[in-house]
N, C-alpha and C positions, 0 to 999 in steps of 0.2 A: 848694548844700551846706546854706545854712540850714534849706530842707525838709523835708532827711533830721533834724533833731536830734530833733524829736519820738519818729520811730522809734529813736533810740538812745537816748533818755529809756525808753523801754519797754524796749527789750533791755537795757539795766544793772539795770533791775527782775528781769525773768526771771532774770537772772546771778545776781541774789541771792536768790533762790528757792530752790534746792537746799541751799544756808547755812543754810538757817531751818525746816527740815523736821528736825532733828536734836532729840533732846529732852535731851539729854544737859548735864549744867549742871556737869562739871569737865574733861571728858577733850576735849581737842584745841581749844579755843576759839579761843585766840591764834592757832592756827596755820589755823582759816579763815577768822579777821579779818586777817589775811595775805593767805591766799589771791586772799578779796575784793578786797584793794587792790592787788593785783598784776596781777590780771584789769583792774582798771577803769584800770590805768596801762596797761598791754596795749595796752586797745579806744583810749585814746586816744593812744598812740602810732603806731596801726595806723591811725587816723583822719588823723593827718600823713601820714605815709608813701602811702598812696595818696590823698592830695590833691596833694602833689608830682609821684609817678609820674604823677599823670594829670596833669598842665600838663607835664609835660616830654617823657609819650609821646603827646600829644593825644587824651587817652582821652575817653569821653563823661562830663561831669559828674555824672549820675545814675549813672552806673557805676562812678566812682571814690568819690563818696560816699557810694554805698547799700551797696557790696560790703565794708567792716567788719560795718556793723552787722548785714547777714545772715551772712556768718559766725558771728560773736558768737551771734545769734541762732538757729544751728542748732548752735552750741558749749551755750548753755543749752537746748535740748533736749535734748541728750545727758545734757549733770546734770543733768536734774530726770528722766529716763527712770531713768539711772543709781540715783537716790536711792529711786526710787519700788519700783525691784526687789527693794532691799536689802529 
């Protein structure tokens, strides 16, 4: 598991990527500084949950702790694809 932290050190990077592409300096702030901390409460609640699942379903350790962060990680591709259209 410790392995994977580096890769989830980069995907909460990307996560905030999409955040900061915005040029706007009144409208909606607070509510993507929200957003942000909700996401990164998410990925690491999601980071529990299947490290559990995988000790209780004998899942492979690289599978149970790399499959957050690639989610996550094709979750911010999505937003910064998203952001980049607009």
């Amino acid at each position: 598991k410790k392995l994977i932290y580096p890769l989830a050190a980069l995907v909460m990077v990307a996560l905030a990527l999409p955040f900061g592409y915005t040029h706007d300096r009144v409208s909606g702030v607070s509510l993507k500084i929200f957003t942000g901390v909700m996401l990164g409460v998410l990925f690491h609640m999601l980071n529990g949950l299947f490290s559990n699942l995988g000790a209780i379903n004998g899942w492979s350790p690289l599978f149970s702790a790399a499959t957050p962060s690639i989610l996550f990680l094709l979750a911010a591709g999505l937003l910064i694809w998203w952001v980049e259209r607009r």
